[in-house]
C-alpha positions as CSV (number, residue, x, y, z in Angstrom):
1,X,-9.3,42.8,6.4
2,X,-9.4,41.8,2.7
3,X,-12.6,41.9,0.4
4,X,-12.0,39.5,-2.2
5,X,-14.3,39.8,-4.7
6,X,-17.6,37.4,-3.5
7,X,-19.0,36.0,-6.7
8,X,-17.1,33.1,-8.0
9,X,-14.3,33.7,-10.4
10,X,-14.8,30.9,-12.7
11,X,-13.9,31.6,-16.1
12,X,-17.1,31.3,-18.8
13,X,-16.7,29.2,-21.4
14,X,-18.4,29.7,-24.6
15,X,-21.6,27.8,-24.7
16,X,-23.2,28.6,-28.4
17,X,-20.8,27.8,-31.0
18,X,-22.0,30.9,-33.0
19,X,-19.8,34.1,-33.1
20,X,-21.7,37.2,-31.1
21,X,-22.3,38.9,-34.5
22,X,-25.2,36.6,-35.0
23,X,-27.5,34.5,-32.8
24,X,-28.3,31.1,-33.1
25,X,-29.4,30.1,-36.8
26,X,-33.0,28.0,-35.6
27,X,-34.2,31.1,-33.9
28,X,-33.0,33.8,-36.5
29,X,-34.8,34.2,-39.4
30,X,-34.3,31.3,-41.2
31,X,-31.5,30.9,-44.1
32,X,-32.0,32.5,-47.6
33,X,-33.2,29.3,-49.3
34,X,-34.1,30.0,-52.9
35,X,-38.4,30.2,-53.7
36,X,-37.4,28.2,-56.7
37,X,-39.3,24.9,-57.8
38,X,-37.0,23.2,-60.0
39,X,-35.2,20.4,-58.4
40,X,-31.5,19.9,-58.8
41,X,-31.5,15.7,-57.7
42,X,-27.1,15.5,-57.2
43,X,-27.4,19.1,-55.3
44,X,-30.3,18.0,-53.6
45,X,-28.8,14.9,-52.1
46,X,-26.0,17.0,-51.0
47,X,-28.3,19.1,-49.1
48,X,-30.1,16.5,-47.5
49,X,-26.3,15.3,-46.3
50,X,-25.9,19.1,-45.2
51,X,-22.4,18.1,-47.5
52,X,-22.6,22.1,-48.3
53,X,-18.8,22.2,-49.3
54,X,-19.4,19.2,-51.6
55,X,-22.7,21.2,-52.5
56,X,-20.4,24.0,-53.2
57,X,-18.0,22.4,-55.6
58,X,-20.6,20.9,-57.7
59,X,-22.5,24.2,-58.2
60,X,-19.2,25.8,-59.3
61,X,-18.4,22.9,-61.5
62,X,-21.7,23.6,-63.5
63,X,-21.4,27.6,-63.4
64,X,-18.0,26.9,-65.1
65,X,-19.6,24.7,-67.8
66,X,-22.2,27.0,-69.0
67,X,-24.9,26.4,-66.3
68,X,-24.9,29.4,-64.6
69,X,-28.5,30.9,-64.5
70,X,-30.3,32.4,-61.1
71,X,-31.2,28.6,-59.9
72,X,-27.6,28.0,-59.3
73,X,-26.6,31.4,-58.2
74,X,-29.6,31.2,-55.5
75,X,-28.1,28.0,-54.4
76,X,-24.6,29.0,-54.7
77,X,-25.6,31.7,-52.1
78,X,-27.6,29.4,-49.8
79,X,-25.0,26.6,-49.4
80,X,-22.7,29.4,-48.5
81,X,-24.4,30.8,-45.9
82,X,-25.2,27.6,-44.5
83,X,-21.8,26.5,-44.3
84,X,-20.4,29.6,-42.3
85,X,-18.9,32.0,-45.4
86,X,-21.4,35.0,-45.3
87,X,-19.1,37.1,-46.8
88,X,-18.9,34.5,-50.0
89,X,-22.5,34.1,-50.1
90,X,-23.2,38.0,-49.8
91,X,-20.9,38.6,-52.9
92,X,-22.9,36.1,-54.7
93,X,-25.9,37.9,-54.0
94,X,-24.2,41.5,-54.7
95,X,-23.3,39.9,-58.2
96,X,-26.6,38.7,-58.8
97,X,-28.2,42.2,-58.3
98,X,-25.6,43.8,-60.4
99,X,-26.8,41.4,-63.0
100,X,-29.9,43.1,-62.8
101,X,-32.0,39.9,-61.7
102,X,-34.6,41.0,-60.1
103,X,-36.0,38.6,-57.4
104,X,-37.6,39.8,-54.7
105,X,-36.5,38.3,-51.9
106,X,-33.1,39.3,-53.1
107,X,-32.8,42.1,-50.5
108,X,-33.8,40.1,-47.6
109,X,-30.7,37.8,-48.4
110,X,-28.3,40.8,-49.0
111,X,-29.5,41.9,-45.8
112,X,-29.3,38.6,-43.7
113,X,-25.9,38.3,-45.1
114,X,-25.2,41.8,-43.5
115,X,-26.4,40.9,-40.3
116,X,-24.7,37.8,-39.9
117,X,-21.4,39.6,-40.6
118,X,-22.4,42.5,-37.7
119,X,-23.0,45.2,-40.5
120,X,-26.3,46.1,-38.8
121,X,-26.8,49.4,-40.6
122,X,-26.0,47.8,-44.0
123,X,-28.8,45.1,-43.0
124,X,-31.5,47.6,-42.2
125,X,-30.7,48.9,-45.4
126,X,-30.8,46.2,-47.5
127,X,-33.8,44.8,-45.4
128,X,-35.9,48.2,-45.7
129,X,-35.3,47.9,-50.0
130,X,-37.5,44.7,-49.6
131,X,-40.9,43.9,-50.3
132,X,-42.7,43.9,-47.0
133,X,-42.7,40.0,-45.9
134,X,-42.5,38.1,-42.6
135,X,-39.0,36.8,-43.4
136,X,-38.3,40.8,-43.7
137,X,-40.0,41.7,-40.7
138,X,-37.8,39.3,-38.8
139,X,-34.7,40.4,-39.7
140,X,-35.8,44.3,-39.0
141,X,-36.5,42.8,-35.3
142,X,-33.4,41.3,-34.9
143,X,-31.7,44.3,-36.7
144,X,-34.0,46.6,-34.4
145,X,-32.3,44.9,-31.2
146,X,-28.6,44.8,-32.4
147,X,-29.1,48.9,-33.2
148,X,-30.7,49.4,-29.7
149,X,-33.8,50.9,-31.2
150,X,-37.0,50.0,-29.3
151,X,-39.4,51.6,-30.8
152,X,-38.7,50.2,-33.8
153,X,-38.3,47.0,-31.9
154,X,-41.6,47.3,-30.4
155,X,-42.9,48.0,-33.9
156,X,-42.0,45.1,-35.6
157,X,-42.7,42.7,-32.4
158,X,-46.2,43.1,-33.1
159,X,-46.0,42.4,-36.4
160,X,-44.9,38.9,-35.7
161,X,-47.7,36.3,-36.3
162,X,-48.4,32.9,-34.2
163,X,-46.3,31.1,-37.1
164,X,-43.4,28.8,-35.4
165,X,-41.1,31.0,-37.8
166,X,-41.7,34.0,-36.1
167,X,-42.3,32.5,-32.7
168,X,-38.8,31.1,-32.8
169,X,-37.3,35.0,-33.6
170,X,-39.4,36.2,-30.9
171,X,-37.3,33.4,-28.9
172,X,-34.4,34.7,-29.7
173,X,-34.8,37.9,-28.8
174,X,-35.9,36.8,-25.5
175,X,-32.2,34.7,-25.2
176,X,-30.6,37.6,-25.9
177,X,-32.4,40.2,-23.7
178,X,-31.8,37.2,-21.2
179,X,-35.5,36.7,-20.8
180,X,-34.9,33.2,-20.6
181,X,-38.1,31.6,-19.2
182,X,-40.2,33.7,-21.9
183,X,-37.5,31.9,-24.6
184,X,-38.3,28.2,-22.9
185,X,-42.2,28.8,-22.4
186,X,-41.9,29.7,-26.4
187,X,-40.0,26.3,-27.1
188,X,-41.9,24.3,-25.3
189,X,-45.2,25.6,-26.7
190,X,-43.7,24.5,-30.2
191,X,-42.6,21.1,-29.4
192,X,-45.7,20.2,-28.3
193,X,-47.2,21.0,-31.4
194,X,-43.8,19.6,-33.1
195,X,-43.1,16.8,-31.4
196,X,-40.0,16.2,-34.3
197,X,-38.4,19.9,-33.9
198,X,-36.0,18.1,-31.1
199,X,-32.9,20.8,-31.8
200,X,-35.3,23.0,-29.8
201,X,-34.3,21.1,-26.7
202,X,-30.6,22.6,-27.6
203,X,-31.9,25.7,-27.2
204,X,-33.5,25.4,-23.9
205,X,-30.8,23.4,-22.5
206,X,-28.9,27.0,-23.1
207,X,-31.5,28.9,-21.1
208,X,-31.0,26.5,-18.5
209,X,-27.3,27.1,-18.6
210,X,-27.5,30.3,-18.6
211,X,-29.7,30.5,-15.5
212,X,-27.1,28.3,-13.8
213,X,-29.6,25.2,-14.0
214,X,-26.7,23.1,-14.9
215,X,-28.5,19.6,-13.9
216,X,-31.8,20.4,-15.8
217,X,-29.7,21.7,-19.0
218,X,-27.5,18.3,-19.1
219,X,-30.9,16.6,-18.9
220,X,-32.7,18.6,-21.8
221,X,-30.1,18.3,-24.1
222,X,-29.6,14.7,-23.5
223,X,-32.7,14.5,-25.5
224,X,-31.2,16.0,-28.3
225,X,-27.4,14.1,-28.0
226,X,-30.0,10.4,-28.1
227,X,-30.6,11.3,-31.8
228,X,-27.6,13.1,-32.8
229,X,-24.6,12.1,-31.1
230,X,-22.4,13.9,-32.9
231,X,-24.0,17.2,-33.6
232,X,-20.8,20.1,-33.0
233,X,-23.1,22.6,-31.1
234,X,-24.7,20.7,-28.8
235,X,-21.5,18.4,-27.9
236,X,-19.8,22.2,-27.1
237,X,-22.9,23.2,-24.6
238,X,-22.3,19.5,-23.3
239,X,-18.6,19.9,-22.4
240,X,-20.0,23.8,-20.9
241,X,-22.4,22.3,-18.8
242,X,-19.8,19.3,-18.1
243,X,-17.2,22.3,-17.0
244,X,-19.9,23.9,-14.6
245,X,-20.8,20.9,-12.7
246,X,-17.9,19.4,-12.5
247,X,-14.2,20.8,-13.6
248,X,-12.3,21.5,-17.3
249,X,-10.4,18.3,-17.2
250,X,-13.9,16.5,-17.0
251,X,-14.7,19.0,-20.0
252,X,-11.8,18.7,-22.2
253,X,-12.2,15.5,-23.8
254,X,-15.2,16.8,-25.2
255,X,-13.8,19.5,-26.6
256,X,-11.0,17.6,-27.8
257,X,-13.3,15.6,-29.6
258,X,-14.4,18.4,-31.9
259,X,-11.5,19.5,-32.7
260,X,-11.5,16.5,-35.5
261,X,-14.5,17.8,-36.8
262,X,-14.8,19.7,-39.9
263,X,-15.9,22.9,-38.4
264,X,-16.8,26.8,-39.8
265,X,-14.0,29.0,-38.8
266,X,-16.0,30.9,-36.2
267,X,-17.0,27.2,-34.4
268,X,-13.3,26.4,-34.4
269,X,-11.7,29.4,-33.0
270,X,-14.8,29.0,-30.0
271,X,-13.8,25.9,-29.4
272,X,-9.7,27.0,-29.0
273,X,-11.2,29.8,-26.4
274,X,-13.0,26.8,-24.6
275,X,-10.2,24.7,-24.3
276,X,-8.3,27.5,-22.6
277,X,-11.1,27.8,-20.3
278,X,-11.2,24.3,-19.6
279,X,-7.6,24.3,-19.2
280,X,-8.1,27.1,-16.5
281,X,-6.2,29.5,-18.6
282,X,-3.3,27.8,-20.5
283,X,-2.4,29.9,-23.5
284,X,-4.7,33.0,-22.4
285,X,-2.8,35.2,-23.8
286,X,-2.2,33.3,-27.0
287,X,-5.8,33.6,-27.7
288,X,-8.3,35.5,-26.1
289,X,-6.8,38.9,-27.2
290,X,-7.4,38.1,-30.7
291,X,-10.8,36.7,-30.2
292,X,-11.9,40.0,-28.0
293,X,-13.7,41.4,-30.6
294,X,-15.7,38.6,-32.0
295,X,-16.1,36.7,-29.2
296,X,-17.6,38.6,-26.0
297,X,-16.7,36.0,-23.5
298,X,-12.9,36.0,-24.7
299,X,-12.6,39.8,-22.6
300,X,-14.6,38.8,-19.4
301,X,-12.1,35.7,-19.3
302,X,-9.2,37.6,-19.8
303,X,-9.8,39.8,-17.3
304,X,-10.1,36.9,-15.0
305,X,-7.2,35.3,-16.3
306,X,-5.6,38.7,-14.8
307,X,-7.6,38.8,-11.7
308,X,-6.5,35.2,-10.6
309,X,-2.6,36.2,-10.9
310,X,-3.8,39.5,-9.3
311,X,-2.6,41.8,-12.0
312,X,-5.6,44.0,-11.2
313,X,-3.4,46.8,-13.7
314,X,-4.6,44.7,-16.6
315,X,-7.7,43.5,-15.4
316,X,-9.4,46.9,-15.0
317,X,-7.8,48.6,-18.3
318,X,-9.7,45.8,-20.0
319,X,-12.1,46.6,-18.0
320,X,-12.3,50.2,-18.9
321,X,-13.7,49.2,-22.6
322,X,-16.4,46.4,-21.4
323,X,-19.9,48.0,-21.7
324,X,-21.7,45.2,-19.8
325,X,-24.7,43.5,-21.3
326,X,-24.9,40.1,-19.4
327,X,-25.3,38.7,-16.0
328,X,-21.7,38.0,-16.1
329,X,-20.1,40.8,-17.3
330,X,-22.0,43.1,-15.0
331,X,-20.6,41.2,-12.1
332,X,-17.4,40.7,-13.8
333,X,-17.0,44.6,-13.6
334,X,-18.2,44.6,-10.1
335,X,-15.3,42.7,-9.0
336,X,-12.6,44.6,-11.0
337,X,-14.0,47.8,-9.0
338,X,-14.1,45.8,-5.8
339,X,-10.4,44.8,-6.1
340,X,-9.3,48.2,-7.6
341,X,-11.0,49.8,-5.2
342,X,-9.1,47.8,-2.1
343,X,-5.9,48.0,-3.8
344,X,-6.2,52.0,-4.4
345,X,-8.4,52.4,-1.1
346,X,-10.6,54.4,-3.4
347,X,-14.1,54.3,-1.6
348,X,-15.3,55.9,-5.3
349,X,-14.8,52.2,-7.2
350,X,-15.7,50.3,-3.9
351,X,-19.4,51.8,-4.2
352,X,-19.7,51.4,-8.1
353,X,-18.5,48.0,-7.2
354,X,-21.3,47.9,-4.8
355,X,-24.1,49.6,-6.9
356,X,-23.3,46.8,-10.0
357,X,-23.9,43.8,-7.2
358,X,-27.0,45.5,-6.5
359,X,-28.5,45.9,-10.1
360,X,-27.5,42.5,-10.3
361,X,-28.9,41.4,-7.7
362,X,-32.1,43.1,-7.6
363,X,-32.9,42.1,-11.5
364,X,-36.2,40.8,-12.0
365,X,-34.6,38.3,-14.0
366,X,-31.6,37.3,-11.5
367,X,-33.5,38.3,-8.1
368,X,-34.1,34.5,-7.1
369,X,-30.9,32.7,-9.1
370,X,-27.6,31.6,-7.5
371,X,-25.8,34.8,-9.0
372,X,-28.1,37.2,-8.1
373,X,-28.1,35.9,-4.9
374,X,-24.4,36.1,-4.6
375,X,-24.5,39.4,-6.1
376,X,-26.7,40.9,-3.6
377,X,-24.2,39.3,-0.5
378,X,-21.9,41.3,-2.1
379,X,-23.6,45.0,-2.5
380,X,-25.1,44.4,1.5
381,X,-21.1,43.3,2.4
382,X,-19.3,46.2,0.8
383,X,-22.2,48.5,1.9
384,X,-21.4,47.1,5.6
385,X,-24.3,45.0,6.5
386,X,-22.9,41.6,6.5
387,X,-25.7,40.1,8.8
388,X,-27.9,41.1,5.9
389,X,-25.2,39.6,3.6
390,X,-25.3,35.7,5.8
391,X,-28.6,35.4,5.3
392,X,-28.5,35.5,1.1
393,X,-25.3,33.7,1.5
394,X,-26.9,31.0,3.8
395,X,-30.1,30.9,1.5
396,X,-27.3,29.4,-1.3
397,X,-25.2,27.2,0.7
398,X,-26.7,23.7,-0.3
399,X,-25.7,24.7,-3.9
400,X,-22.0,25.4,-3.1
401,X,-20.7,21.8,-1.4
402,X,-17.0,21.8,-2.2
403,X,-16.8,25.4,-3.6
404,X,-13.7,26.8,-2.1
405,X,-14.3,30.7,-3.3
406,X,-18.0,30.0,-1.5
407,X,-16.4,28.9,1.7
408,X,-13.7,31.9,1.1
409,X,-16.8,34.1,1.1
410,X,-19.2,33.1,4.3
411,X,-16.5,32.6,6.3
412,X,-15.0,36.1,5.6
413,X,-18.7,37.4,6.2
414,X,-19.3,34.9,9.1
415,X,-16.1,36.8,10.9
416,X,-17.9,40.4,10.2
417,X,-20.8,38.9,12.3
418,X,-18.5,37.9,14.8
419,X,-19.5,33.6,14.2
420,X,-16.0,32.9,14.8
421,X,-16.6,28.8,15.2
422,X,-18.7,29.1,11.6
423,X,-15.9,30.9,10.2
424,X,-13.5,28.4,11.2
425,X,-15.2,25.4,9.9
426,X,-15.6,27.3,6.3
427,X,-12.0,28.2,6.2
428,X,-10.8,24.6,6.9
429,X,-13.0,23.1,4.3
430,X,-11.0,25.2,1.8
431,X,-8.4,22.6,0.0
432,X,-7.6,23.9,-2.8
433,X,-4.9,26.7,-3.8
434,X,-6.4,29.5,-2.0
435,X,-5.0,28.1,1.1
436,X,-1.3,29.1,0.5
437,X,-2.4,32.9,0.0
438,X,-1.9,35.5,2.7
439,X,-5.3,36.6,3.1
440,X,-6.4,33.1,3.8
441,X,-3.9,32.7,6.5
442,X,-4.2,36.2,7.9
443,X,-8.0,35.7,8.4
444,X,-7.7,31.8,9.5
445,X,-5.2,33.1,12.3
446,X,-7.6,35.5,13.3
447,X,-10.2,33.3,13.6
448,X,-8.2,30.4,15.7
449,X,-7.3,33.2,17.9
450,X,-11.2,34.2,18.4
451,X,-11.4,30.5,19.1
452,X,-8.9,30.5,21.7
453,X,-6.7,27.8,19.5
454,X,-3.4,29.9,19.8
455,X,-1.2,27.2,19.3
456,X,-2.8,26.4,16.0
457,X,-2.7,30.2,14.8
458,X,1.1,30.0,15.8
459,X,2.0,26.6,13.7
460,X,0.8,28.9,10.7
461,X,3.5,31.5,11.5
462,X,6.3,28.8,12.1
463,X,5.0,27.6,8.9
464,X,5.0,30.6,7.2
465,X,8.5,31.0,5.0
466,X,7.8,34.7,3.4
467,X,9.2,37.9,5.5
468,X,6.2,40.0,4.3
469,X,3.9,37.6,5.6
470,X,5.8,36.3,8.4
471,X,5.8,40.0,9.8
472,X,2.1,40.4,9.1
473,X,0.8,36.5,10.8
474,X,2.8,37.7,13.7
475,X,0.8,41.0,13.9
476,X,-1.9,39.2,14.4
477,X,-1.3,36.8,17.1
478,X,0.0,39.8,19.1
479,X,-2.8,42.2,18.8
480,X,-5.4,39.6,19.1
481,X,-3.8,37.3,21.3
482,X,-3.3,40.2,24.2
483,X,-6.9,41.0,23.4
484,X,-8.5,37.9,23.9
485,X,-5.9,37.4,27.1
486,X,-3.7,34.4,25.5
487,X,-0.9,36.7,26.8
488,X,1.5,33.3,26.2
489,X,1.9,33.6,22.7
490,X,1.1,37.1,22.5
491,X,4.4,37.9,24.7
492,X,6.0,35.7,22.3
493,X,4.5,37.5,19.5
494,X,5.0,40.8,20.4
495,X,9.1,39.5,21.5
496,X,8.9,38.4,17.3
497,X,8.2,42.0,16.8
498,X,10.6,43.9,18.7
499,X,13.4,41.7,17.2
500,X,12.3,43.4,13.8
501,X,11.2,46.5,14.7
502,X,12.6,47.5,18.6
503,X,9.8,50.3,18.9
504,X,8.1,51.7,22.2
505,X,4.7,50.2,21.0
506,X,6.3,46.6,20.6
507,X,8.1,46.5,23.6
508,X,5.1,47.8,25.8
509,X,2.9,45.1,24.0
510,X,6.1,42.5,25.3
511,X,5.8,43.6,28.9
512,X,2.1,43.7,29.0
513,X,1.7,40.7,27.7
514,X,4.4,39.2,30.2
515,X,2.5,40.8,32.8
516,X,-0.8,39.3,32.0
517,X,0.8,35.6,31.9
518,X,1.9,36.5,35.0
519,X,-1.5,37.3,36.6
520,X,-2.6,34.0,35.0
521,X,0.5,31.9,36.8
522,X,-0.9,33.6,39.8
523,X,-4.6,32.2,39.3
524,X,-3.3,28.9,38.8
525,X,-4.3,29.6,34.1
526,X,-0.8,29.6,33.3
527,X,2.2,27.0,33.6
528,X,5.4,27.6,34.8
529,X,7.1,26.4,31.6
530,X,4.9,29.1,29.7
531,X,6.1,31.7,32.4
532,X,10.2,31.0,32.2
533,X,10.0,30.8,28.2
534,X,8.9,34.2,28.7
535,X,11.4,35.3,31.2
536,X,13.6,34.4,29.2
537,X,12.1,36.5,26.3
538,X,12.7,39.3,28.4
539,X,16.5,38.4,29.9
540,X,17.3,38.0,26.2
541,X,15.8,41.3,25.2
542,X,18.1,44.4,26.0
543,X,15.2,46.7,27.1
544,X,16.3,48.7,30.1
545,X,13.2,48.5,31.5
546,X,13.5,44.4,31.0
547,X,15.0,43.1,33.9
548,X,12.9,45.1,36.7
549,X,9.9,43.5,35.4
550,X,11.6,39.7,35.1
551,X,13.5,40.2,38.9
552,X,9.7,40.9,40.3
553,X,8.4,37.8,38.7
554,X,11.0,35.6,39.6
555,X,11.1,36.9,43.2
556,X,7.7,36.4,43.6
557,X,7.9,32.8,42.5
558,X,10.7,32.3,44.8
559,X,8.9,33.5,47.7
560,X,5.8,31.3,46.5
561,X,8.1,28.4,46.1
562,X,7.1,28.5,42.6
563,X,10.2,27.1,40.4
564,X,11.0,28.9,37.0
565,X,14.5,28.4,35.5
């Protein structure tokens, strides 16, 4: 019997439209803005249009003409960062400090610029030059995290003041530890102090995503999408969400929508991996390879992509270089093992497959979510204790209406507990694709055999056009036919059998099955168009042994006055 892997295989679209070198901009530390009084009124109505690449052209237009002075070159550097180009905005910085200007916050911004283009040692560096400063001490905790270095983590943590500055880094670091209650209880502690900061409902709509609270996320961030209908980042988390709870076709036009938006280069090549997503993996190839090592959610979906058209080769030597950090890519790897370890029989993969559910599923921070609760179904079914496994996968059901890889999966289980009539009913409410592969069928005959529903378990072998899994659907009926005493189609069966393969086993199957109908004719179970079909199984058959056992049948239905042609 298969083990498919038990958590859905639904690949994850991108829902921040922020590369993984950096986190999202409201909760870093904030953008170097220049600590410079003088007012520029053109730039500054630029600014307020957040027009940064107009911003841009103007500042170089007055550099050119003699105005270029550290006012301009601070700016020059802030409307770079702000519009995306880190690496333009750190070599305005680098120039100004080989000009010898000496500001102090001019380290800080060398080593924001650093950090935002994943050069995390450069950062620390740069950072550790600086005058001590809160805007300093944030970017040494978020450097502190990216490094791995908790002490040092720990250490600047309690630097951190009530301010909302550093309250919103602290919420960062909870989004990206995945501590994402601690992130929401920070955001809404803010807003209620500022009721105007409504962006932070984008940021707790992505806490709700990522907890798979799809219907309260939609709802939080339509607070935000009232005021600003068009803003890039929280239409993408829309179209996310609008893929989660519903399909990518609903998603795309969203999607599609940005795409006529002026976007950073980072935002737009997100937006290309979503739309492969959504598209349930047209052009995978074209583009999540390239994106890989940018984008983290571009390998997890390529190995799905992989996984659905059961290349498990390439699936699992991308797996081989993912060093899980999320929810997902833990169980992500889980399911590479589970596969591998099926495909291989290698009962080594099959329990590191089982031992990544489990951390999964016993997480303090996914114990009582959807995934966690799948995960765990997943360790107690490879570990063998599928009663134990029904009663997570029951606890989740209500969630799962219409989920075809959810039905897939407490059927399967429902069959290891022996529930054949709730196995059934799950594997007929699949619809979709799944339905034409050979483990569906294989386990769907089993089960309308434990339902003593032959006939239906036959139509799928009549309807069944592939050899392979002709041969294998008619294994089946025959073993567990003659076991559940449906000796009718198992004779039948087993007659399939010995036309393909004339073996001793096959042919005693055949004439044990013929002699169980038999029995039944006797007790009145069987008809006597059942029992001549099968005579003539056997006349047709050149067994030796073949017509002894159909001239004692027929002779005692002669004598019983029993006609069978």
């Amino acid at each position: 019997m298969g083990i498919p892997g038990m958590v859905q295989l639904t690949h994850v679209p991108a829902s921040q439209l922020l590369s993984r070198l950096r986190p999202a901009k409201k909760k870093q530390s904030p953008a170097p803005r220049p600590q410079i009084r003088q007012q520029i009124p053109d730039l500054e109505e630029f600014l307020i249009k957040k027009d940064y690449t107009a911003a841009i052209s103007l500042l170089e237009f007055k550099q050119k003409n003699g105005e270029k002075n550290e006012t301009t070159d601070l700016w020059l550097g802030h409307c770079f960062f702000r519009s995306g180009d880190y690496r333009k905005a750190l070599e305005v910085y680098e120039d100004m400090k080989k000009q010898g200007i000496e500001n102090p916050d001019l380290p800080v911004y060398l080593g924001i610029c650093f950090f935002y283009l994943g050069m995390y040692e450069d950062a620390k560096l740069a950072a550790e030059k600086a005058e001590r400063s809160p805007l300093q001490n944030r970017l040494l905790f978020h450097v502190s995290h990216k490094l791995g270095e908790e002490k040092r983590l720990m250490q600047h943590h309690q630097l951190l003041g009530n301010v909302m500055e550093d309250q919103l880094s602290l919420a960062s670091i909870h989004y990206m530890r995945m501590h994402y209650m601690e992130a929401i209880e920070i955001y809404k502690t803010i807003l209620q102090e500022h009721t105007n900061m409504i962006a932070l409902n984008v940021y707790m709509a992505m806490c709700y995503y990522k907890m798979d609270y799809f219907d309260v996320a939609q709802e939080v961030l339509s607070v935000y999408l009232r005021s600003y209908a068009d803003s890039p980042a929280a239409l993408n988390l829309k179209a996310c969400i609008t893929f989660k709870i519903y399909n990518g076709k609903a998603a795309l036009p969203e999607v599609e929508q940005l795409q006529r938006v002026n976007l950073y280069p980072a935002a737009r090549e997100i937006l290309r991996h979503n739309q492969v997503v959504f598209r349930d993996g047209d052009g995978a190839l074209q583009v999540f390879p390239g994106l890989m090592d940018t984008l983290p959610e571009a390998r997890v979906n390529l190995i799905l992509y992989h996984l659905k058209r059961e290349d498990i080769d390439s699936a699992m030597t991308l797996c081989n270089d993912l060093e899980p950090q999320s929810t997902t890519e833990f169980l992500v790897k889980a399911i590479v093992f589970a596969f591998w370890g099926q495909l291989k029989e290698s009962k080594d993969h099959l329990k590191t497959a089982e031992q990544f559910f489990k951390m999964v599923g016993e997480s303090p921070y996914d114990t009582d979510t959807i995934p966690g609760r799948q995960s765990m179904a997943c360790s107690l079914f490879l570990s063998g204790k599928y009663e134990d496994a029904l009663v997570y996968l029951n606890s989740i059901q209500a969630y799962h209406h219409n989920d075809d890889v959810f039905s897939f999966n407490i059927a399967q289980t429902e069959m290891q507990c022996g529930m054949w009539k709730e196995a059934e009913e799950h594997f007929l409410a699949i619809t979709g694709p799944d339905r034409d592969k050979p483990v569906f069928k294989y386990m769907l005959t089993k089960t309308l055999i434990m339902n003593h529903k032959p006939q239906l378990a036959w139509d799928i072998y009549t309807r069944s056009t592939d050899p392979k899994e002709s041969f294998n659907i008619l294994r089946i009926i025959a073993m567990d036919c003659y076991s559940m005493g449906e000796f009718y189609f198992a004779a039948k069966a087993f007659d399939g059998l010995e036309k393909i393969d004339p073996s001793p086993e096959n042919w005693q199957g055949k004439r044990g099955a013929t002699s169980g109908l038999f029995k039944m004719l006797v007790q009145g179970k069987a008809t006597n168009e059942q029992m001549s079909e099968v005579l003539h199984l056997l006349d047709r058959g050149n067994h030796p042994q073949a017509d002894f056992v159909s001239s004692t049948i027929r002779r005692w239905a002669k004598n019983h006055e029993i006609a069978l042609e």
